[in-house]
C-alpha positions as CSV (number, residue, x, y, z in Angstrom):
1,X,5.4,-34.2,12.8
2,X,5.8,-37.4,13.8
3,X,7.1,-40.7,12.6
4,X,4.6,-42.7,10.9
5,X,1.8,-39.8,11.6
6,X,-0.4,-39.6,8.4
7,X,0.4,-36.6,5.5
8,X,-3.0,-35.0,4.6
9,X,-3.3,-36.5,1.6
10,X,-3.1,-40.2,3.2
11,X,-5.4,-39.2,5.5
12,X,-7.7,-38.2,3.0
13,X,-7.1,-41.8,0.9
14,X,-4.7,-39.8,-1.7
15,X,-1.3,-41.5,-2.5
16,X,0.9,-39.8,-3.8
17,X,0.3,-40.7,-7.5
18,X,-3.6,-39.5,-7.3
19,X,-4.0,-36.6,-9.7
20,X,-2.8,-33.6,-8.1
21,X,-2.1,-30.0,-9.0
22,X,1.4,-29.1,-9.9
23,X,1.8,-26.4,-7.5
24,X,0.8,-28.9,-5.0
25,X,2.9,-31.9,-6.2
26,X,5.8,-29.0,-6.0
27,X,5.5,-28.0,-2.8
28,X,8.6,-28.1,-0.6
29,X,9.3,-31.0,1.8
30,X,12.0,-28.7,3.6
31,X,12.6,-25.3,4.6
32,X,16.2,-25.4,2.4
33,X,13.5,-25.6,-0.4
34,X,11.6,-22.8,0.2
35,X,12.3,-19.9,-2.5
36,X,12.4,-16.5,-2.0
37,X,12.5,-15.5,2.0
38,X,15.9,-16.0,2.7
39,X,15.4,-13.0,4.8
40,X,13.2,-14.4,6.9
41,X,14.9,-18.3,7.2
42,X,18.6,-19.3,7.2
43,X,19.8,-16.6,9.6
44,X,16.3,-14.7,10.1
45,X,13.8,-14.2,12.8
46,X,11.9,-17.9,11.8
47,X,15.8,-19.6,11.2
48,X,16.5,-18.8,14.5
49,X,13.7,-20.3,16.2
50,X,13.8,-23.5,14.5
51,X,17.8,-23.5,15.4
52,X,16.6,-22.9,19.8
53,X,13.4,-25.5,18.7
54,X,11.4,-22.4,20.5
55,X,8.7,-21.2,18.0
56,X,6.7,-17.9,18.6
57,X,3.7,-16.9,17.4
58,X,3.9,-14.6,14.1
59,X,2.2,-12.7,11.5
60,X,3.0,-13.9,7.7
61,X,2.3,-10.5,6.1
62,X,2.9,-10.8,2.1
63,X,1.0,-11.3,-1.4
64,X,-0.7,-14.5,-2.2
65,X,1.9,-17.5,-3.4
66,X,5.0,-16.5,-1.8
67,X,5.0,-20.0,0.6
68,X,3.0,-18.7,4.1
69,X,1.4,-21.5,4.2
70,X,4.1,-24.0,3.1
71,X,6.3,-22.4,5.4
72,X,4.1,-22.9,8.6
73,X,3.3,-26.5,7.6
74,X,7.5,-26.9,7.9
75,X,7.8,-24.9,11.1
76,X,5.4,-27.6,12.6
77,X,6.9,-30.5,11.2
78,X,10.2,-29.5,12.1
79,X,9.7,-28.5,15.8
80,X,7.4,-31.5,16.2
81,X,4.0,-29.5,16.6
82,X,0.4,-30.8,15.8
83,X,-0.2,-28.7,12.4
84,X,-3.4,-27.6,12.5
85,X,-5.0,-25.2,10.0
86,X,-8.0,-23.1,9.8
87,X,-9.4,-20.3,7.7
88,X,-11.0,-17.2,9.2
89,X,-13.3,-17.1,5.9
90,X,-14.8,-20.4,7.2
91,X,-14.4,-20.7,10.8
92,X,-16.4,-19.0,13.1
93,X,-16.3,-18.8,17.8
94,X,-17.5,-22.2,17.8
95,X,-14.8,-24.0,15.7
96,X,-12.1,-21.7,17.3
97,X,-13.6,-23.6,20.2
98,X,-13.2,-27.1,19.1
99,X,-9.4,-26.1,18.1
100,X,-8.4,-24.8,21.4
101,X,-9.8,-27.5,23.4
102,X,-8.3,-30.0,21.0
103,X,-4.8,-28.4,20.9
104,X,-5.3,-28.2,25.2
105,X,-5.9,-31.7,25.2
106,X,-3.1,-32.5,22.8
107,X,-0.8,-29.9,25.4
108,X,-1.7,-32.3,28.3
109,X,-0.3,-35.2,26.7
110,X,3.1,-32.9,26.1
111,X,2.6,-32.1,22.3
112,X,1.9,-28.7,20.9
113,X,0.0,-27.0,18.4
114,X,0.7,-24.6,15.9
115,X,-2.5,-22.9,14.4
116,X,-2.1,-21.7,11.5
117,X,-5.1,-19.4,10.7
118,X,-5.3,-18.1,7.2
119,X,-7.1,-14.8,5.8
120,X,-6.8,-13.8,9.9
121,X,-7.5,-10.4,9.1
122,X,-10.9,-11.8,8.3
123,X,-11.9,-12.4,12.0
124,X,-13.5,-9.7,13.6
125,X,-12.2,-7.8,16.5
126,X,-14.3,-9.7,19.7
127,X,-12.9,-13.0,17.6
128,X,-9.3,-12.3,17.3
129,X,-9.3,-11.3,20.8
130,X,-10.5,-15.2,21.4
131,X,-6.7,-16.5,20.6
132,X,-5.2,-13.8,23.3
133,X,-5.7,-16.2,26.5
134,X,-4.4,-19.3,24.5
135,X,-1.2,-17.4,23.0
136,X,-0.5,-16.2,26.6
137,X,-0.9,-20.2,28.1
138,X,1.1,-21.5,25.1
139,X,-2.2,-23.7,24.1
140,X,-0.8,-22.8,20.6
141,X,2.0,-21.0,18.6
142,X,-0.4,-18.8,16.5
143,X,1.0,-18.5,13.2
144,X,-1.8,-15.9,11.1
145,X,-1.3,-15.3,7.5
146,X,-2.4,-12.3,5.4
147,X,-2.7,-10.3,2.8
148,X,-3.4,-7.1,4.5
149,X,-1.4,-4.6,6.7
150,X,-1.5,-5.9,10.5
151,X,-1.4,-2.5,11.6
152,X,-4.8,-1.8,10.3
153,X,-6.6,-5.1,10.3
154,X,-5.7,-7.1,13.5
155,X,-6.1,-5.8,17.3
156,X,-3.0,-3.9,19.0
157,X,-3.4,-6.6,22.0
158,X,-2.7,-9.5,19.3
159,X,0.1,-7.3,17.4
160,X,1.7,-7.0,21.1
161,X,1.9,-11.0,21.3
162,X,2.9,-11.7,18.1
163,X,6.2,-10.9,15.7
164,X,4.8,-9.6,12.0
165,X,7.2,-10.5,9.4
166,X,7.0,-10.1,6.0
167,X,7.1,-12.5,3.0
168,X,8.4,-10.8,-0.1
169,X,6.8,-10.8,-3.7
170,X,8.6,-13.3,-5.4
171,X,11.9,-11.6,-7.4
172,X,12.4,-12.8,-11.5
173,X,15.2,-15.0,-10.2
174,X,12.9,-16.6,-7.6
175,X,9.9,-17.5,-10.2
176,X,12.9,-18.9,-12.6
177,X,13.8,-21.1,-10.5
178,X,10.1,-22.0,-9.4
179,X,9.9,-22.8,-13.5
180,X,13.2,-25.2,-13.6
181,X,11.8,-27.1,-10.9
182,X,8.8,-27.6,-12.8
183,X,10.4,-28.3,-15.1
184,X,13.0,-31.3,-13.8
185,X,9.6,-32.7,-12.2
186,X,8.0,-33.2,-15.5
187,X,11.1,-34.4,-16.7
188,X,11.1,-31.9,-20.3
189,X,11.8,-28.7,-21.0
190,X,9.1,-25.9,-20.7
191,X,7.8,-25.7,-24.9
192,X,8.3,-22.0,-24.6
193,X,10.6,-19.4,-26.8
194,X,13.0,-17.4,-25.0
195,X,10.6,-14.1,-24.8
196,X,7.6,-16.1,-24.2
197,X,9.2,-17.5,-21.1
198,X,10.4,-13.8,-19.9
199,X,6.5,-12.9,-20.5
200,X,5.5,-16.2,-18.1
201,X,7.1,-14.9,-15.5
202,X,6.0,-11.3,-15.5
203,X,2.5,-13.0,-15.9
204,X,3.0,-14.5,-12.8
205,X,3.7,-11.0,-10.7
206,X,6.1,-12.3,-8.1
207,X,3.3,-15.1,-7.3
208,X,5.0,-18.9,-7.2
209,X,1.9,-20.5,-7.2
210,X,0.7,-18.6,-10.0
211,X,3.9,-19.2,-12.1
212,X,3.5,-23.1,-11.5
213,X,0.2,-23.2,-12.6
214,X,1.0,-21.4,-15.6
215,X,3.6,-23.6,-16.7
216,X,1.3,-26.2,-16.1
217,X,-1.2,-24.8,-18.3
218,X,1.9,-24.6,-21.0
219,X,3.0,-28.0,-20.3
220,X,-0.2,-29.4,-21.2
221,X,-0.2,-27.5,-24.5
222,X,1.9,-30.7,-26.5
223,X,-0.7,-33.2,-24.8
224,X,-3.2,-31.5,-26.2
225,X,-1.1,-31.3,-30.2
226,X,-1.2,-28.0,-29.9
227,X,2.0,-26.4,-32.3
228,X,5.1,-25.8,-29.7
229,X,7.3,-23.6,-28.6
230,X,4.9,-21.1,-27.8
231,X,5.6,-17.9,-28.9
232,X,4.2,-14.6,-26.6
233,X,1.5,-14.0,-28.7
234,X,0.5,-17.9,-28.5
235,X,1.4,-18.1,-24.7
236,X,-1.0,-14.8,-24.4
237,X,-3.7,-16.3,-26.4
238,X,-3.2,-19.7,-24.3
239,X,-3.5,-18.3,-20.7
240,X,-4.7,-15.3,-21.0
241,X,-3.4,-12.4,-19.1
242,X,-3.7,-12.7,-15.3
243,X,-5.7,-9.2,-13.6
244,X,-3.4,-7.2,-11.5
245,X,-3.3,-8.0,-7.9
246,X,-4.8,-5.0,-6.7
247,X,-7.5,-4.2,-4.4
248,X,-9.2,-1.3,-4.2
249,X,-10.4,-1.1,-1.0
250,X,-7.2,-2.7,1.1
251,X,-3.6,-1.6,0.9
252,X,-2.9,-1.9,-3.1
253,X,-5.0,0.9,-3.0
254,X,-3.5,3.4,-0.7
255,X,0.3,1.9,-1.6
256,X,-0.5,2.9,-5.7
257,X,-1.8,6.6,-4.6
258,X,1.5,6.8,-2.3
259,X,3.8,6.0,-5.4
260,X,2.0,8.2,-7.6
261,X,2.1,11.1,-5.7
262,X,5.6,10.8,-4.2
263,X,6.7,10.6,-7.6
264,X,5.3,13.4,-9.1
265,X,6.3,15.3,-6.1
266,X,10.0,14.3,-6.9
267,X,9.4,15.5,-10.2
268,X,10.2,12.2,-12.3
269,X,7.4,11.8,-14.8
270,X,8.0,8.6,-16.3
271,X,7.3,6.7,-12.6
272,X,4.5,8.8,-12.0
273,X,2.9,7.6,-15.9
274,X,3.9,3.9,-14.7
275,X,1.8,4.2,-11.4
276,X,-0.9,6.3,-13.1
277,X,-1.2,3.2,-15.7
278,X,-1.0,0.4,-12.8
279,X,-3.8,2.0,-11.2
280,X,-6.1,2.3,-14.1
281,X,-5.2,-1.2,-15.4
282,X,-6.1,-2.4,-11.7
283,X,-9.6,-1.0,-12.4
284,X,-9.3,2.3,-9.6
285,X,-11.7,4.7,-10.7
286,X,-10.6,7.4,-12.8
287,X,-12.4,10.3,-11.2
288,X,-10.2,9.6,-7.4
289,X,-7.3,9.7,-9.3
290,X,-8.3,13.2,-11.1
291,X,-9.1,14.1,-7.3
292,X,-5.8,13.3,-6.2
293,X,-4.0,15.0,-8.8
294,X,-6.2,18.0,-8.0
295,X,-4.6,17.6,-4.7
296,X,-1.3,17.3,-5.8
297,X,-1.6,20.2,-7.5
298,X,-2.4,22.6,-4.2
299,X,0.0,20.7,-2.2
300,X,3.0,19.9,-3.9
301,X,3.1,22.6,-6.9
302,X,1.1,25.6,-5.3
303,X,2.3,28.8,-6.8
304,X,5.4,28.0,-8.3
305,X,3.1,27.0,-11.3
306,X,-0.3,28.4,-10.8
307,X,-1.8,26.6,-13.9
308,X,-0.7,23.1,-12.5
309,X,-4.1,23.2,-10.8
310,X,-6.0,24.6,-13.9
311,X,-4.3,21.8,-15.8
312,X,-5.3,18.9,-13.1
313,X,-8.8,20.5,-12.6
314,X,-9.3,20.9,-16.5
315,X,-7.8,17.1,-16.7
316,X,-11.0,16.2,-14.4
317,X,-13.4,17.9,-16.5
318,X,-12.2,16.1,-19.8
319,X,-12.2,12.9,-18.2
320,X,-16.2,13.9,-17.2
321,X,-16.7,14.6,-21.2
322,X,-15.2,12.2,-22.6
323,X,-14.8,9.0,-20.3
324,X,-12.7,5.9,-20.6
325,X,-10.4,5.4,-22.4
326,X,-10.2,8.5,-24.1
327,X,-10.3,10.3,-21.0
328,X,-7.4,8.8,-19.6
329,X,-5.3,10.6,-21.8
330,X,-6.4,14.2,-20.2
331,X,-5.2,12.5,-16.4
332,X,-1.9,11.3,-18.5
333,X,-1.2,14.6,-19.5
334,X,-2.1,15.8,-16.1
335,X,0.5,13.9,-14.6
336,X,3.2,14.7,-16.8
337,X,2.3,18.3,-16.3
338,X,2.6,18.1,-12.7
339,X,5.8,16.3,-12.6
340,X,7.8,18.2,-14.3
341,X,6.5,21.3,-13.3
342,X,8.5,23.8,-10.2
343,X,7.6,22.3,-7.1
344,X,6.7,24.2,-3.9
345,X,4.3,23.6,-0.7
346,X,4.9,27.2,1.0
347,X,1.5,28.1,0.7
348,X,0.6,24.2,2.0
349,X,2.8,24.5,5.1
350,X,1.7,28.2,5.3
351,X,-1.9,27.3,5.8
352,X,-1.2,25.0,8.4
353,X,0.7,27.4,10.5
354,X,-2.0,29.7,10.3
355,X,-4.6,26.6,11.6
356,X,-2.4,26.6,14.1
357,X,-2.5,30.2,14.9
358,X,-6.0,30.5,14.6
359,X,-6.8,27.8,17.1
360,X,-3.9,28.9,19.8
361,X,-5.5,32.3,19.6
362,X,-8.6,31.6,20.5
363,X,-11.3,34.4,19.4
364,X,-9.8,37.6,19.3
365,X,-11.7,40.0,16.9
366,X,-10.4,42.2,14.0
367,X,-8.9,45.5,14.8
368,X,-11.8,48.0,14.3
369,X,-10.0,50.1,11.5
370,X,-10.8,47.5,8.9
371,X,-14.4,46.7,10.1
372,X,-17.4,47.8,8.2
373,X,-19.8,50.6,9.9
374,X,-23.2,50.5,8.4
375,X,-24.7,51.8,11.2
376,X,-24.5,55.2,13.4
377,X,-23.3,53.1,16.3
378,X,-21.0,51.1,15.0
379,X,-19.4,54.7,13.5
380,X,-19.0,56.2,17.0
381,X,-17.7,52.8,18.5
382,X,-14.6,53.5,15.9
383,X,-15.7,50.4,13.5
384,X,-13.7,51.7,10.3
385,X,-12.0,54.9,12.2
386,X,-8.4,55.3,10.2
387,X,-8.3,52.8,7.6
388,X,-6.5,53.3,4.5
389,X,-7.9,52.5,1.2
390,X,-5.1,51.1,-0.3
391,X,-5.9,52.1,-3.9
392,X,-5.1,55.5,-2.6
393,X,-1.4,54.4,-1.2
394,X,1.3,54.7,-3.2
395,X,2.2,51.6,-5.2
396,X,-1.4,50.3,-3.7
397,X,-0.2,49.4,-0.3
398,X,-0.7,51.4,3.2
399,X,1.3,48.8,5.4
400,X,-1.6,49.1,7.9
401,X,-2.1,46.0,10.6
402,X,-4.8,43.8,9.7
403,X,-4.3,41.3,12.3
404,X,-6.3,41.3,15.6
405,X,-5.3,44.1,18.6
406,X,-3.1,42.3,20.8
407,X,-1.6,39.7,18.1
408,X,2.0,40.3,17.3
409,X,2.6,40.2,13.2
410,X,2.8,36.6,12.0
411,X,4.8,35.3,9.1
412,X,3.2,32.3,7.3
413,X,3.8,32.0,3.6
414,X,7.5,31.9,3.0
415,X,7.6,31.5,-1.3
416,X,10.4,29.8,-2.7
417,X,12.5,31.0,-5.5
418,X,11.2,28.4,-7.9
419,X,8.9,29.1,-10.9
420,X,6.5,32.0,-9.9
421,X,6.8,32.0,-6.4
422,X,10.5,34.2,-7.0
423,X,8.0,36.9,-8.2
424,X,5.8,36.5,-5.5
425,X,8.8,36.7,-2.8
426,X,10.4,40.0,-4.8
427,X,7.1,41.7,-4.5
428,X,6.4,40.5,-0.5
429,X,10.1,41.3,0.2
430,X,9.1,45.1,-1.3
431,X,6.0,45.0,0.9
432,X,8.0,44.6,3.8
433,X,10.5,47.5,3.0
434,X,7.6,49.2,2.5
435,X,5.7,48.7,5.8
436,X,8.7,48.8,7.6
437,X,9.5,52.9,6.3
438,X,5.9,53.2,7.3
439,X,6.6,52.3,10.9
440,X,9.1,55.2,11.7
């Protein structure tokens, strides 16, 4: 920015002594004061460019309150761009028309603009395909910020001409720190007990913003007379608890199912109840989750434990019965059950080789020993000519071919030696001795 060039808030008539948030009146005045994305500045990507005074255009990809915005404002004013900002829940064609003939204009006189359009995942295809010509002429350094994952919100083209980097959720350290600044600002101590401030920042959920304004809400406790230190059950009482961020539709979803069912896959029971309980506390519906387990059941368990999927179907039906919260106890138990119970996907990965199978092989029939002849026809044609009725077999089994003339033998289900499966292979492994004697 340049000297003497008006700060927003003198622009607007606001000194710096008008009534301001907290968050606001913390916000850094340098990159060196940014906290938490070390990754990312010093000797990352966005370090490096302001080193070279070259800036790119990028994707901030991270939670709300972890310093995209802040940071962009700084990449302006230290590069000496025009900062200009917009929101894609606001701002339509016509005002990204206003911007890019302004920030041309601006280009003439030999300054640049970095836009720095927040919610981006907001605009629609046709309009983030508007920025591609002015990226490519260096009318601006596109800086987007969101919430969402680039790879499913915003166009391939625009991913191709801009670097996506991620901010990080703000670590316990990080949010401390956030507090102690707050708290030389103000000039006093934070009127909080020692667990009361622990419970702050896990209140906060790796959001800066959100931790500043809840010390602000703390700080104006003793303004207000109300008794101090705060205790957790007072600071509860105070701010109330803040809603997980988690949306239902958009990534928290799909990232929640993901570390629920990786973790009961890897059979560790007490993750799998943590994700379980983030889910429900972050309002998902119960009934997908009974689905999934359902499907965790089939694909991670199989036979190894045949009743896992009795126990996540039954899990379903209770939850039907009896509802929240009750009900929540059945998918609980669910879980555990499916955790810690002998894990196998042959019959998974057995089905998909024979999808495979079946589509390579196009449509032969069955072999005409094991087809049906209701009719006289279908008799002389050989439908049903020299098939054994297994009941009849010694130990039940004739070893005859049941797949299609022409087909060699496939092998598809390959049990493991875990849980019920080991009985399953002892018996298919007898089979096979047994259909192999048959063959001489």
């Amino acid at each position: 920015m340049k000297k003497g060039a008006a700060t927003l808030f003198e622009a607007a008539g606001l000194s710096d002594s008008a009534p301001r948030p907290l968050a606001d009146r913390l916000r850094p005045k340098s990159l060196d004061e940014v906290i938490g994305q070390d990754h990312l500045l010093g000797d990352g990507m966005l370090g490096r460019m302001v080193r070279a005074r070259r800036l790119g255009s990028v994707i901030f990809w991270g939670p709300p309150g972890t310093g995209k915005t802040t940071v962009a404002r700084l990449l302006a004013e230290v590069t000496d761009h025009h900062f200009e900002q917009i929101s894609a829940i606001h701002s339509g064609v016509a005002d990204l028309r206003k911007v890019f003939d302004a920030a041309r204009a601006r280009r003439e006189e030999g300054r640049g603009t970095l836009l720095f359009v927040d919610e981006i995942h907001r605009f629609n295809r046709s309009q983030q395909d508007a920025f591609l010509p002015h990226m490519e002429d260096g009318t601006i350094i596109l800086v987007g910020a969101t919430t969402e994952n680039p790879s499913f919100e915003l166009n391939s083209a625009l991913l191709s001409r801009a670097s996506v980097l991620t901010f990080k959720r703000l670590d316990d350290a990080a949010l401390e720190a956030l507090i102690e600044r707050a708290e030389v600002h103000e000039g006093r101590k934070l009127p909080l007990t020692d667990d009361a401030r622990v419970a702050l920042i896990s209140m906060a959920d790796g959001d800066g913003r959100g931790v500043i304004n809840l010390a602000e809400d703390v700080f104006l406790t003793e303004a207000a007379g109300i008794k101090t230190p705060l205790d957790r059950e007072a600071l509860v009482a105070l701010v109330q608890r803040r809603a997980p961020i988690y949306d239902k539709s958009q990534d928290g979803h799909y990232n929640l199912i993901s570390a629920l069912h990786k973790s009961v896959r890897g059979s560790d029971p007490d993750a799998a109840l943590y994700w379980l309980a983030r889910m429900l506390a972050g309002g998902e519906d119960p009934l997908y989750i009974a689905r999934r387990l359902v499907r965790m059941a089939v694909e991670d368990i199989g036979l190894a434990d045949p009743n896992a999927l009795l126990q996540a179907n039954a899990a379903k039906e209770v939850y039907d019965f009896l509802g929240s919260p009750e009900g929540e106890l059945a998918l609980a138990q669910a879980t555990v059950y499916l955790a810690t119970a002998p894990k196998s996907n042959a019959a998974y990965k057995a089905f998909g080789a024979a999808t495979r199978a079946a589509e390579d092989s196009g449509s032969l029939l069955p072999p005409k020993h094991i087809l049906n002849a209701p009719t006289r026809l279908m008799k002389q044609e050989g439908y049903g000519r020299d098939y054994a009725y297994d009941h009849n077999e010694a130990e039940a089994f004739s070893g005859q071919n049941y797949f299609p003339d022409g087909m060699a033998r496939q092998h598809f289900y390959a049990p493991t030696e875990r849980g019920f499966e080991a009985e399953i292979k002892a018996r298919l492994d007898r089979w096979a001795e047994l259909r192999a004697k048959k063959a001489r």
